[in-house]
C-alpha positions as CSV (number, residue, x, y, z in Angstrom):
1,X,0.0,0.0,0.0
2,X,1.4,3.3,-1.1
3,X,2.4,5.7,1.8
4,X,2.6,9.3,1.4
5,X,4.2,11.4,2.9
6,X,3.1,14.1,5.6
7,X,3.3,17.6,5.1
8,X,7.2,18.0,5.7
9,X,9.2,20.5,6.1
10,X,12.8,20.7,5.9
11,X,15.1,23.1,6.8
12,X,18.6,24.6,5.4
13,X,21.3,24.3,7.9
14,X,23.3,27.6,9.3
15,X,24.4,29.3,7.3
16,X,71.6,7.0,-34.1
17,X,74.8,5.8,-36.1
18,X,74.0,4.1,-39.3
19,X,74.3,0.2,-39.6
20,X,77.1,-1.4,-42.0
21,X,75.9,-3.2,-45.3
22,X,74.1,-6.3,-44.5
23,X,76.0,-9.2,-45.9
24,X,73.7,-12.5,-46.5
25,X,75.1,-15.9,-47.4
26,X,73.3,-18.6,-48.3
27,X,73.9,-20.5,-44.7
28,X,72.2,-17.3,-43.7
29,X,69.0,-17.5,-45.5
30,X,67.0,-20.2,-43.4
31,X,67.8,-18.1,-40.6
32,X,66.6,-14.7,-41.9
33,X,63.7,-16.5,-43.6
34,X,62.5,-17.4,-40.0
35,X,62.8,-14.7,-38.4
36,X,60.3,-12.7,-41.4
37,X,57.9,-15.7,-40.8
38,X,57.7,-15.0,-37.8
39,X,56.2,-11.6,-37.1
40,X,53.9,-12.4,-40.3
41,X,52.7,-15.8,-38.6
42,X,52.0,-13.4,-35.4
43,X,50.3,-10.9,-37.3
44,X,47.8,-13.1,-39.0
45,X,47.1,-15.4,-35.7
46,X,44.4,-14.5,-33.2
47,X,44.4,-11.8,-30.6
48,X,46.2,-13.2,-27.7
49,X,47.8,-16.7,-29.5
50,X,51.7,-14.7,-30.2
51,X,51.6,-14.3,-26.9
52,X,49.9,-14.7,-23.2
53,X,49.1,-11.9,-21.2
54,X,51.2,-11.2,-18.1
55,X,49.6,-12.8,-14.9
56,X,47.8,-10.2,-12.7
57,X,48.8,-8.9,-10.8
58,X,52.4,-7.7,-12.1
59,X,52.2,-4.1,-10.8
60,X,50.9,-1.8,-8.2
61,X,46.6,-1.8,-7.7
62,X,45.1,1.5,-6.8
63,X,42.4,1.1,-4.1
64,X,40.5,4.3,-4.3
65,X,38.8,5.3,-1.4
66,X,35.6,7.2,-1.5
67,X,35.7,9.6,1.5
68,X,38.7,11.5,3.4
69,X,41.3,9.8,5.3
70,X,39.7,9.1,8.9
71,X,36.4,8.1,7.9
72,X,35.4,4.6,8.1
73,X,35.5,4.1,4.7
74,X,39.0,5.2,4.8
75,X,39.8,3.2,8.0
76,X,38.9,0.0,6.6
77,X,40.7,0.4,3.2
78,X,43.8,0.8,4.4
79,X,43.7,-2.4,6.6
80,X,41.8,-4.0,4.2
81,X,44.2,-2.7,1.3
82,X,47.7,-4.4,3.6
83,X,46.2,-7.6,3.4
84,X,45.5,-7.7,0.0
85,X,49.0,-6.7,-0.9
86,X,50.4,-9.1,1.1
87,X,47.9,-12.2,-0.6
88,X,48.7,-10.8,-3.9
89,X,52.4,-10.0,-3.7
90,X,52.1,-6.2,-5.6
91,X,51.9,-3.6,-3.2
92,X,48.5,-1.9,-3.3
93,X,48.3,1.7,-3.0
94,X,45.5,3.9,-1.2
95,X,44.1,6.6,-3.0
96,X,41.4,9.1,-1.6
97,X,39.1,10.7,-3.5
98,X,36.1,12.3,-1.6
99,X,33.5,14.1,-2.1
100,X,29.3,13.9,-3.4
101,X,29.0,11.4,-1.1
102,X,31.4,9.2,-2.6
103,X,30.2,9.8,-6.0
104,X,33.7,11.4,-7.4
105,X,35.7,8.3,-6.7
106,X,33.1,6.1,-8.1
107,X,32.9,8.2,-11.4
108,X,37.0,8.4,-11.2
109,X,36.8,4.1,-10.8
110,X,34.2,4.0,-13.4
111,X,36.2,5.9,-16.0
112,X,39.2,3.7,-15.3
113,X,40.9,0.8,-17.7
114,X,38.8,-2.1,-17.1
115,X,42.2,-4.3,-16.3
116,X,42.2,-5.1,-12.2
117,X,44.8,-2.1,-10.9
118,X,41.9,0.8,-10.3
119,X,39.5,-0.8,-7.7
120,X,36.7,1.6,-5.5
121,X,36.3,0.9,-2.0
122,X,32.7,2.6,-1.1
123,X,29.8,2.5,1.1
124,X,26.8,0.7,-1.0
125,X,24.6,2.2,0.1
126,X,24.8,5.7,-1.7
127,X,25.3,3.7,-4.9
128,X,22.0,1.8,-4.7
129,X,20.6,5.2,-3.8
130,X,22.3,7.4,-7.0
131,X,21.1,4.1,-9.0
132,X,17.4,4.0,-7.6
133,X,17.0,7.9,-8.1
134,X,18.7,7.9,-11.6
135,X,20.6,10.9,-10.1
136,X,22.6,12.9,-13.2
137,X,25.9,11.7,-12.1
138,X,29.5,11.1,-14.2
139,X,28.1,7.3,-14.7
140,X,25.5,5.2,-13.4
141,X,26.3,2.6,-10.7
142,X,24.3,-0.3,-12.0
143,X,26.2,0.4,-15.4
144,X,29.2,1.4,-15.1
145,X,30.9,-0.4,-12.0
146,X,31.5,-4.5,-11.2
147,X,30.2,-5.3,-8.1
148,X,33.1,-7.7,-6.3
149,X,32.9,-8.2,-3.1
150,X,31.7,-7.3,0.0
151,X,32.8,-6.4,3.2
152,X,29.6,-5.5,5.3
153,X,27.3,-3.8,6.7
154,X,28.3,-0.9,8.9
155,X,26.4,-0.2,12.2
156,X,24.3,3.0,12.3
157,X,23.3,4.7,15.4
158,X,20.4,7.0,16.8
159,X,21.8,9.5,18.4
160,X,19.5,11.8,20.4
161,X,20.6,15.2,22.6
162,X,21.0,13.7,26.6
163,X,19.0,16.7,27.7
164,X,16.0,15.6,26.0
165,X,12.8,13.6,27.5
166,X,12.9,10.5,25.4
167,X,15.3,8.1,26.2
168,X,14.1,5.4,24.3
169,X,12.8,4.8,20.5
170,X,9.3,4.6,21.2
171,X,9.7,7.3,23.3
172,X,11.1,9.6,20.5
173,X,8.3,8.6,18.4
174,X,5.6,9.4,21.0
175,X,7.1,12.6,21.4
176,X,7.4,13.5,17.7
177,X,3.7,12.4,17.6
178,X,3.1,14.9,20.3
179,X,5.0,17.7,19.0
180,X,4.9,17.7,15.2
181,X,7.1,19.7,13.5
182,X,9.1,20.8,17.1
183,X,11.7,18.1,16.4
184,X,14.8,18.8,14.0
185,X,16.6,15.7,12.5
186,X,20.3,16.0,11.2
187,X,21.6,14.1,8.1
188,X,24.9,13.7,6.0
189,X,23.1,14.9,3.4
190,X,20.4,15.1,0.7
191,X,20.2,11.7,-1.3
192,X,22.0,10.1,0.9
193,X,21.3,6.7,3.0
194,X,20.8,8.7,6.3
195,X,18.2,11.0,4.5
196,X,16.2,8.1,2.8
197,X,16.1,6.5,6.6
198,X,14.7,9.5,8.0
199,X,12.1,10.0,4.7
200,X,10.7,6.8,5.6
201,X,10.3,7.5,9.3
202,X,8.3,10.5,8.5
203,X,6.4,8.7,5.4
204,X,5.9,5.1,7.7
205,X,5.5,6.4,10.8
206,X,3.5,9.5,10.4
207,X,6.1,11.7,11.9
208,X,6.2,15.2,11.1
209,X,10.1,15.8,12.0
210,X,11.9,18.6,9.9
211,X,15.2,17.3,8.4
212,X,17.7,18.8,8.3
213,X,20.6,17.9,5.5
214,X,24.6,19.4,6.3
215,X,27.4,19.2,3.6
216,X,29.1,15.6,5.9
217,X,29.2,13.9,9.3
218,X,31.2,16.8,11.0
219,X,29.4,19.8,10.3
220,X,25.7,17.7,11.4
221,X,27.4,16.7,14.5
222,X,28.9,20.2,15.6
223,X,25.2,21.3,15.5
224,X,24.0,18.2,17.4
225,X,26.3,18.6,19.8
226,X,26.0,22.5,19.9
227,X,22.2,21.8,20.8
228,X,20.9,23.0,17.2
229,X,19.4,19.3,16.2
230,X,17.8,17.3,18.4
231,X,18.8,14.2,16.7
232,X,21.4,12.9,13.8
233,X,22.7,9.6,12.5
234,X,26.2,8.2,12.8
235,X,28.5,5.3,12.3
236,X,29.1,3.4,15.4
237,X,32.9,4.3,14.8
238,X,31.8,7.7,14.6
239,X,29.7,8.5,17.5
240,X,31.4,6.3,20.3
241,X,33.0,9.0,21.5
242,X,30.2,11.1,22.4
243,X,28.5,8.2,23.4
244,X,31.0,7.6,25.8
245,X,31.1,10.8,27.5
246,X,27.1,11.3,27.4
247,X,27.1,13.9,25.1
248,X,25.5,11.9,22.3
249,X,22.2,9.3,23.5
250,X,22.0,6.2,21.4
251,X,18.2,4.9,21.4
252,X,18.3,2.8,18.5
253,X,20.6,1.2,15.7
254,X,19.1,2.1,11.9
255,X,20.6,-1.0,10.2
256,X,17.6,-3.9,9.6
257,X,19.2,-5.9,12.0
258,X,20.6,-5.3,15.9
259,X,24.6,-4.6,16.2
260,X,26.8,-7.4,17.9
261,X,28.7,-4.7,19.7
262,X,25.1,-3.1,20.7
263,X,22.7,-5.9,21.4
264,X,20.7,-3.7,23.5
265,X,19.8,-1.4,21.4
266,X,17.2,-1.9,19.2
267,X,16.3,-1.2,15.7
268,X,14.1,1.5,14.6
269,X,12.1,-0.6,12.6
270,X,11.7,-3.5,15.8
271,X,10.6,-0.6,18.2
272,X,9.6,2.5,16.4
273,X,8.4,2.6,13.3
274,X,8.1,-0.6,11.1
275,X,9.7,-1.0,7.5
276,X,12.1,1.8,8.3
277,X,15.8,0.7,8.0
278,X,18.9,2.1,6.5
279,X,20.9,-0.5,4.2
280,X,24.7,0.5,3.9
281,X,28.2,-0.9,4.4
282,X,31.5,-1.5,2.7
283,X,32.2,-3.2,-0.6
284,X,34.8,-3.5,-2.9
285,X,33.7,-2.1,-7.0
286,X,35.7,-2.2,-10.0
287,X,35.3,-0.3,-13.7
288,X,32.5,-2.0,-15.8
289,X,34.1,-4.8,-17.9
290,X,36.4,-6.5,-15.8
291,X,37.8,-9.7,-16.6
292,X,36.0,-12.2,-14.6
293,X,39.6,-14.0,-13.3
294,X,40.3,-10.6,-11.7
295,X,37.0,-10.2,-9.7
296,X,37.0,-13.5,-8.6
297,X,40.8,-13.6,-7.5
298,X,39.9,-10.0,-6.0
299,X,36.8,-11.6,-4.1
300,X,38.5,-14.8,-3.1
301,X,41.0,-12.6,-1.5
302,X,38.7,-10.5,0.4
303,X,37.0,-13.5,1.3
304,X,39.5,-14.6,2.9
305,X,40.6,-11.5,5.0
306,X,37.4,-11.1,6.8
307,X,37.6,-14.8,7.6
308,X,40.7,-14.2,9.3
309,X,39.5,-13.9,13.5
310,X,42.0,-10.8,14.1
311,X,40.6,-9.5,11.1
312,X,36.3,-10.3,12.0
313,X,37.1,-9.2,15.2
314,X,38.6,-5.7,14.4
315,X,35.8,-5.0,11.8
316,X,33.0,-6.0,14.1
317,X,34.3,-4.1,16.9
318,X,34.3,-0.6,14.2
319,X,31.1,-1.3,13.3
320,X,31.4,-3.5,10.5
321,X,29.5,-6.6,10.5
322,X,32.4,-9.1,8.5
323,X,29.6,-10.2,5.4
324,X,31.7,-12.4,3.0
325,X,29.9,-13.6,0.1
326,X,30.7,-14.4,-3.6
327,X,30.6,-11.6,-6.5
328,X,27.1,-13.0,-7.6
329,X,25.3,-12.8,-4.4
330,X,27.1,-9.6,-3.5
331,X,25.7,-8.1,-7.1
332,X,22.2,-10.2,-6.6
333,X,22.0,-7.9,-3.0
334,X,22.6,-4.8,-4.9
335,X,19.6,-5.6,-7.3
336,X,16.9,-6.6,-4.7
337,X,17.2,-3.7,-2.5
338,X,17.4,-1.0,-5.7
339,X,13.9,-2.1,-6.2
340,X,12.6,-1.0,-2.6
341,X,14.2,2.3,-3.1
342,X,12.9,2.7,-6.1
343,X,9.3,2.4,-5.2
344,X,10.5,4.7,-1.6
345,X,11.7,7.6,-3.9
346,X,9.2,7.6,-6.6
347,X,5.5,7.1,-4.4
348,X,7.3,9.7,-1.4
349,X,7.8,12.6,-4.3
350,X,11.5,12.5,-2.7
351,X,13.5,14.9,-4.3
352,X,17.0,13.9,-4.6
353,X,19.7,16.5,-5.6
């Protein structure tokens, strides 16, 4: 059943030397007849059958990392990234590209030569979004990149101000319920997976929140924490500091399932509003066309690192639920939960810019 959307409003945040004679005898004829069959015989013979291709890898790969060093995008990379080189034997270099919500290093990685050494480490999540909204980007996600492997799903929190009166999920609901329109809600971002979370609590739930979208993680949670938004959305590796000190209340985890390293919390679909869930994590992409030995080397690899317990361990206490899966059910993820998103975007009226 089609759900539309309450009247919303959203606010803007604040403001050479030349060769002797050749001599030929006739001993020297076979030879020189050989060696002109030669390079004619390789001429006329198939693509590929003069000679192999070099193994990959047999240089340097370029991980490129969507979002600025620090992030957890970034975090992850570089670990990830070390252990690849090592299981590969080239060294593999990290390269970040930031910026539109990852979207530049995916158009960067989508331009690249299809051959294995320009890779895209992303969150998902704003791909299946660009994808779902056709958004007029450099290159199309479901198009332009090869979907190898992924790493996981990263933990999303709630975060609510501590000097607020709802300490719980259902609480913040009620309230919102209460006091429609009173309530401010912080995102990364317009058209990204923390505004289409907060779309569908205000279209599911019946909320009448305002949201309000901020150019990145820091700048929403300076005005959290400066008391201008009552509530904002973070990665767990994010906003344990300021859950640490009390500055920051965590009432819920947006992912569609609880967080190992949270248990307690709930989801906002289990306890506040149902259907409303935020799917994102970390995968590895490459450039459309890419030889199907190189994604599956690259995924068996990957596979393999986040089997590793030091490795599932680490992740998982970030944030990052270790998911390791072949290409083909990483790309069959992608397609079922465009579709969803699809139908969120287009019977809301969201606008995505």
């Amino acid at each position: 059943m089609t759900q539309s959307l309450p009247g919303v409003r959203r606010a803007s945040p604040p403001p050479v030397a030349a060769e002797a004679p050749l001599r030929l005898t006739r001993r020297a004829l076979p030879g020189l007849a050989a060696a002109t069959a030669a390079p004619a015989a390789a001429m006329l013979a198939p693509r590929g059958a003069a000679a192999a291709d070099p193994p990959w890898p047999n240089r340097p790969i370029t991980l490129v990392v969507s979002y600025p060093p620090g992030a957890i995008t970034d975090t992850v990379g570089r670990r990830v990234g070390e252990r690849m080189s090592v299981a590969l034997g080239v060294p593999v270099v990290i390269e970040n590209r930031g910026g539109a919500g990852g979207n530049v290093a995916a158009a960067y990685v989508a331009r690249a030569r299809p051959d294995g050494y320009t890779l895209l480490i992303t969150n998902y999540g704003n791909l299946l979004i660009a994808g779902a909204a056709d958004l007029r980007l450099d290159f199309h996600p479901e198009r332009d990149l090869t979907p190898i492997a992924m790493i996981g799903p990263m933990t999303v929190v709630m975060l609510v101000r501590p000097d607020r009166p709802y300490r719980t999920i259902e609480e913040f609901v009620a309230y919102v319920r209460a006091n429609p329109g009173k309530v401010n809600f912080a995102s990364v971002g317009i058209g990204s997976s923390y505004h289409l979370l907060i779309e569908q609590m205000i279209g599911f739930g019946r909320l009448d929140m305002v949201h309000v979208p901020y150019r990145g993680g820091a700048a929403a949670m300076t005005d959290f924490l400066g008391g201008r938004v009552d509530a904002t959305l973070a990665t767990l590796l994010f906003a344990r500091p300021y859950m640490n000190d009390n500055r920051a209340r965590a009432i819920a985890v947006a992912n569609a399932e609880r967080s190992p390293v949270l248990s307690d919390l709930p989801t906002v679909s289990e306890k506040g509003v149902p259907g409303a869930r935020l799917v994102d994590g970390l995968c590895i992409m490459g450039p459309a066309g890419l030889p199907a030995q190189v994604v599956t080397r690259v995924n068996a690899v990957v596979q393999n690192i986040l089997r590793q317990p030091d490795m599932a361990a680490w992740l998982t206490g970030e944030g990052v639920v270790p998911r390791p899966a072949p290409p083909e059910a990483f790309a069959a993820m992608m397609r079922e939960e465009a579709e969803p998103l699809r139908r969120l975007i287009r019977e809301n009226n969201i606008r995505l810019e």
